[in-house]
C-alpha positions as CSV (number, residue, x, y, z in Angstrom):
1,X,88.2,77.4,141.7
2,X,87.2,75.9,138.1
3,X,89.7,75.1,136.2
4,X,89.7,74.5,132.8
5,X,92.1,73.6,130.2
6,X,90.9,73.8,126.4
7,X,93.4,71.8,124.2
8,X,93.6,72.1,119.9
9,X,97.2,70.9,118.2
10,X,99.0,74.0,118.0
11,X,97.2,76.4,120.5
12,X,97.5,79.4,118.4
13,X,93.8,78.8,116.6
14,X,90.8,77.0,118.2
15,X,91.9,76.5,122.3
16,X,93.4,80.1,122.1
17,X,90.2,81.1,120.8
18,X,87.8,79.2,123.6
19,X,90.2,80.6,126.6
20,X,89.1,83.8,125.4
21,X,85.6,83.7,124.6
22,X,85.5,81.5,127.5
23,X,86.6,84.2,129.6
24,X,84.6,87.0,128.1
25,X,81.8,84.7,129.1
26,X,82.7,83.8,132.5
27,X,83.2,88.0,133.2
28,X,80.3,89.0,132.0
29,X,78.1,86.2,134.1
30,X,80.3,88.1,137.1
31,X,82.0,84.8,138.0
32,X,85.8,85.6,137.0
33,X,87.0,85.1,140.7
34,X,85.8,81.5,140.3
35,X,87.4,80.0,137.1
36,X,91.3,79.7,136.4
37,X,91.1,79.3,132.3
38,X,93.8,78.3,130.3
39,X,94.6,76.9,126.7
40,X,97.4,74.3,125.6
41,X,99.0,72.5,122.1
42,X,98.9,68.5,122.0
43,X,102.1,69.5,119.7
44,X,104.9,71.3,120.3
45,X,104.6,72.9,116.2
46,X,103.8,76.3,117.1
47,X,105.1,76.3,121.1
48,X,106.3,80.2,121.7
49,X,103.8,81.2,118.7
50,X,101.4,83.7,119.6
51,X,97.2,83.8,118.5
52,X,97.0,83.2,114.8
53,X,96.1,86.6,113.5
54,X,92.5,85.2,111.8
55,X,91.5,84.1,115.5
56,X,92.4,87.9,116.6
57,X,90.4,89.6,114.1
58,X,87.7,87.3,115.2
59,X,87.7,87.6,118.5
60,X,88.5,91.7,117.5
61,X,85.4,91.5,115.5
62,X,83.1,90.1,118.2
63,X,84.5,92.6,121.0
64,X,86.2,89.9,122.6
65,X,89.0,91.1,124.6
66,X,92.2,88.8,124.5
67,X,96.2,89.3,125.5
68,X,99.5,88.2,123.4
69,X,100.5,85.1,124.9
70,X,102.7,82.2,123.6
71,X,101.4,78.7,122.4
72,X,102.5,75.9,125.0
73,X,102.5,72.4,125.3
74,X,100.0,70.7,127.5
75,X,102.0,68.3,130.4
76,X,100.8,65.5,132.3
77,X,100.8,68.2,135.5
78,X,98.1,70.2,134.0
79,X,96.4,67.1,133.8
80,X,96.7,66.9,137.4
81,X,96.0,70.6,137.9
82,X,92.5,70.8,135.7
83,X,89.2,69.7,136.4
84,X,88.3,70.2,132.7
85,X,90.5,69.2,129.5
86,X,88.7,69.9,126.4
87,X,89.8,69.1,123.1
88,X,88.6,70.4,119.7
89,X,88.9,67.2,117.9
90,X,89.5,63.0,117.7
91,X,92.9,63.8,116.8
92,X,94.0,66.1,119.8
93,X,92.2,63.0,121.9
94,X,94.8,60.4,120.5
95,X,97.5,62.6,121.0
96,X,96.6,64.3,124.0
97,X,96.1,60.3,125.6
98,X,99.8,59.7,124.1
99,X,101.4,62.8,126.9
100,X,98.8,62.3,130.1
101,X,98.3,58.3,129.3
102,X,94.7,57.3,130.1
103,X,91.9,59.3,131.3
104,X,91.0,57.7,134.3
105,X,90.0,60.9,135.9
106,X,87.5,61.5,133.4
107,X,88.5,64.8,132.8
108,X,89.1,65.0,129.3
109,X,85.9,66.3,127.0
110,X,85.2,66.7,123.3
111,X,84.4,70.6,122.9
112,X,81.2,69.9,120.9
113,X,79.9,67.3,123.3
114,X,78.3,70.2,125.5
115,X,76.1,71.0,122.8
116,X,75.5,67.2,122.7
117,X,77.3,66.5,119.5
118,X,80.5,64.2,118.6
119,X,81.6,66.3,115.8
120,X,85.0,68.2,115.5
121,X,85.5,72.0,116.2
122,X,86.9,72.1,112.7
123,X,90.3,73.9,112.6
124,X,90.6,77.0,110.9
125,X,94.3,76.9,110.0
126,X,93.5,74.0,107.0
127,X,89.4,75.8,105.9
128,X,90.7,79.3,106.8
129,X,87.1,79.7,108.4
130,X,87.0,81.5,111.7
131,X,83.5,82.5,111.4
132,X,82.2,78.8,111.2
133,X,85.1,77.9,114.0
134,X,84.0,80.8,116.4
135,X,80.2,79.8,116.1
136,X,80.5,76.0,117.1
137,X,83.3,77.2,120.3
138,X,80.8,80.0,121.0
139,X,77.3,77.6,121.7
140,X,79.8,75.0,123.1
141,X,81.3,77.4,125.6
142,X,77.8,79.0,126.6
143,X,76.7,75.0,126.9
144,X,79.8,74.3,128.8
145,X,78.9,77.6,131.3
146,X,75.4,76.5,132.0
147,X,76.3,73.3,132.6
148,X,79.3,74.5,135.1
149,X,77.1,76.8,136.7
150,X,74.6,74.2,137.7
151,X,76.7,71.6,138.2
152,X,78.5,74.3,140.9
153,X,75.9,76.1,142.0
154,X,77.0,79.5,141.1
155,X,73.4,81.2,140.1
């Protein structure tokens, strides 16, 4: 199993939103049974929260399907437990580095750094932009598959 763990600061926007298009991804290339996908908070702000209603009607929008779940903190045993932590900005880095310590795994990835960019997955809570959030998680995620699906041989 793959497992991957995509990280934001409150989980209710941006990681909520790659878990599911992630998923919807992973389905329709027929390789559910081989990923375990989760999503986490480097806060514990919105822990209990469920998806922010803009990242719903996006992922309604773009047929993606997605469950009510409830934001949660990310722990030093999911560091343990994933092969894949992927944060949606610098900041989530510091903090995330503040509850698993250092990487010395090398586990944990910057979201846009599968298209081959540093930038931030900007976060739609502050520029209210879903659209612009859900296009730079959408090319990372299909970067991210491709990359997975080589690097495992699943084709």
């Amino acid at each position: 199993m793959i497992k991957l763990m995509f990280v934001c600061h409150g989980n209710i926007c941006r990681s909520t939103m790659a878990e599911f298009v992630m998923k919807d991804l992973v389905r329709k290339a027929g390789l559910a049974d081989k990923f375990i996908i989760n999503s986490s908070a480097t806060s514990r702000e919105e822990i209990g929260c469920d998806t922010h209603y803009g990242t719903k009607a996006k992922l309604r929008e773009m047929n993606i399907p997605f469950s009510k779940r409830k934001a949660v903190q990310i722990t030093k045993q999911d560091y343990d437990m994933y092969d894949y932590i992927i944060v949606m900005d610098n900041n989530n880095l510091r903090n995330l580095s503040y509850i698993i310590g250092e990487d010395t795994e090398h586990k944990v990835y910057k979201m846009m750094s599968f298209i081959g960019e540093n930038r931030d997955v900007k976060d739609p809570w502050y520029t209210d932009n879903f659209d612009e959030t859900y296009e730079d998680i959408d090319k990372a995620c299909r970067a991210l598959l491709a990359k997975l699906i080589k690097e495992y041989n699943l084709a």
